[in-house]
C-alpha positions in Angstrom: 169.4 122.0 1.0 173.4 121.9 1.2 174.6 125.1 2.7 171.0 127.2 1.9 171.5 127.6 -1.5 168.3 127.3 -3.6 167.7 124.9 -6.4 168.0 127.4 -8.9 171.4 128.5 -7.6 172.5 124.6 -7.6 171.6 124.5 -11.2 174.1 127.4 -12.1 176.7 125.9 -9.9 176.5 123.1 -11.6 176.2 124.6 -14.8 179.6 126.2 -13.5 181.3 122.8 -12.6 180.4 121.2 -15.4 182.1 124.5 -18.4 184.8 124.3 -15.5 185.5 120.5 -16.1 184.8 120.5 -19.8 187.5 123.6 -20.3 190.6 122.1 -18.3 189.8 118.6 -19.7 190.5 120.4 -23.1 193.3 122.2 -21.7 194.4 119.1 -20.5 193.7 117.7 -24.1 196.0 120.3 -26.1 198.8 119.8 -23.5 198.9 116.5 -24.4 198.7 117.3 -28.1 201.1 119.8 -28.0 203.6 117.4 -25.9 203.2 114.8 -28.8 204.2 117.5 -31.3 207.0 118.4 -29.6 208.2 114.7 -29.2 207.5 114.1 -32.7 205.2 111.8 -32.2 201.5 110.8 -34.3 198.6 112.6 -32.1 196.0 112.1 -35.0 194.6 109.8 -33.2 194.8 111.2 -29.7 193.2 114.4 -31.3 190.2 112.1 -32.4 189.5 110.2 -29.6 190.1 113.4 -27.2 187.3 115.3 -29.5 185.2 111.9 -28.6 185.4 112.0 -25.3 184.8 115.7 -24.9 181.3 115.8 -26.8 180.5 112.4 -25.2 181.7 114.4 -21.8 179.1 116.9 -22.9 176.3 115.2 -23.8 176.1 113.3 -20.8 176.4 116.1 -18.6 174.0 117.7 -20.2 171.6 114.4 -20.0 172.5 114.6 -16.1 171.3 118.2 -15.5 168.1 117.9 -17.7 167.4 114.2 -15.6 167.4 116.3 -12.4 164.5 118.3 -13.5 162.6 115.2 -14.3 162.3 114.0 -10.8 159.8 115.0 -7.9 162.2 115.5 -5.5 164.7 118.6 -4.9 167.6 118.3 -7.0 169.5 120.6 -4.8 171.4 117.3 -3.0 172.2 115.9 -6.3 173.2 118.9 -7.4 175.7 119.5 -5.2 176.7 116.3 -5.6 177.6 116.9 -9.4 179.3 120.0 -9.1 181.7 118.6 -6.5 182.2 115.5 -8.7 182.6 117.9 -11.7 185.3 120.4 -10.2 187.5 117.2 -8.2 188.5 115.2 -11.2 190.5 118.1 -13.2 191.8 119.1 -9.6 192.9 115.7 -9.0 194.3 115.0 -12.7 196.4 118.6 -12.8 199.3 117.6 -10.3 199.8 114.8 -12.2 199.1 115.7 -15.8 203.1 115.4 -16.8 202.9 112.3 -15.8 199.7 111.2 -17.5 201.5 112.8 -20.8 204.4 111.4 -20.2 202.3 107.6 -20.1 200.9 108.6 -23.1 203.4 109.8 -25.1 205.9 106.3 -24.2 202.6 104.3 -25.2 202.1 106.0 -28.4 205.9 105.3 -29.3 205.4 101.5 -28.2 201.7 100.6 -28.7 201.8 97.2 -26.7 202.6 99.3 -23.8 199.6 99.4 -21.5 199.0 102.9 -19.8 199.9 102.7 -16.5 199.6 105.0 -13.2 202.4 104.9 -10.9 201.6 104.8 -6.9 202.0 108.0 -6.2 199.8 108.9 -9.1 197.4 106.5 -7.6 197.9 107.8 -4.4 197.1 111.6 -5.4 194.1 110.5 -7.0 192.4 108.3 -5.4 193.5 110.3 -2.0 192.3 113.5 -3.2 189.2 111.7 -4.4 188.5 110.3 -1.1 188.8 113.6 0.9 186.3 115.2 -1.7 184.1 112.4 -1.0 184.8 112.7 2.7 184.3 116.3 2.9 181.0 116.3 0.7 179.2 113.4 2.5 180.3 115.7 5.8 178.5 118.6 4.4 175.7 116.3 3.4 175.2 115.1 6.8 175.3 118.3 8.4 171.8 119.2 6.1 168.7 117.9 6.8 169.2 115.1 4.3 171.7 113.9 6.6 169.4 113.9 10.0 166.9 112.5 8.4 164.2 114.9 9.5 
């Protein structure tokens, strides 16, 4: 098991990771909303969709956590797995959230403008992303998942 921490515990970690996600997504949500206000721009839409995604967001976590009690195997590895995946993407997204709005906003006010990341957006991302990946398939290998014993 990852760093000795029972199944049990896994499951509140990821419980963790996933109300940590689903709370600065929607912070990330009303920024955006509130940055459309303030431009004067229509977020009626934005507000929809962003609702959307959030209870889709939740749903399939949820589906996720209940599918690891399913299996016959420890879910402790997958676990883990989850809650790093869960806690890196708002991490990644909040350096560059004024960006992101900004993107929006400009493709609200012209809606044949694609969204588009610049480099060093996509840099930070998929850098950051990377390391966490990196670093978790590290800690995985230093478990006896990773030494195949």
């Amino acid at each position: 098991m990852p760093l000795s921490i029972s199944e049990s515990g896994w499951g509140l970690i990821a419980v963790a990771a996933t109300a940590f996600f689903m709370v600065t997504m929607r912070a990330m949500i009303k920024e955006l909303k509130a940055a459309g206000e303030q431009r004067r721009t229509p977020v009626q839409q934005t507000e929809q969709g962003g609702r959307t995604s959030y209870a889709v967001a939740l749903v399939l976590a949820a589906v996720v956590l209940l599918a690891t009690r399913l299996g016959s195997e420890p879910a402790s590895v997958f676990l883990f797995l989850y809650s790093v995946a869960f806690a890196a993407i708002p991490i990644a997204l909040y350096p560059v959230r004024g960006r992101l709005i900004e993107a929006s906003i400009a493709q609200r006010q012209n809606p044949d403008l694609k969204i588009k990341t610049d480099r060093l957006m996509t840099a930070w991302i998929i850098g950051f992303l990377s390391l966490v990946c990196l670093g978790a398939t590290l800690v995985l290998m230093g478990t006896e998942y990773g030494t195949g014993t």
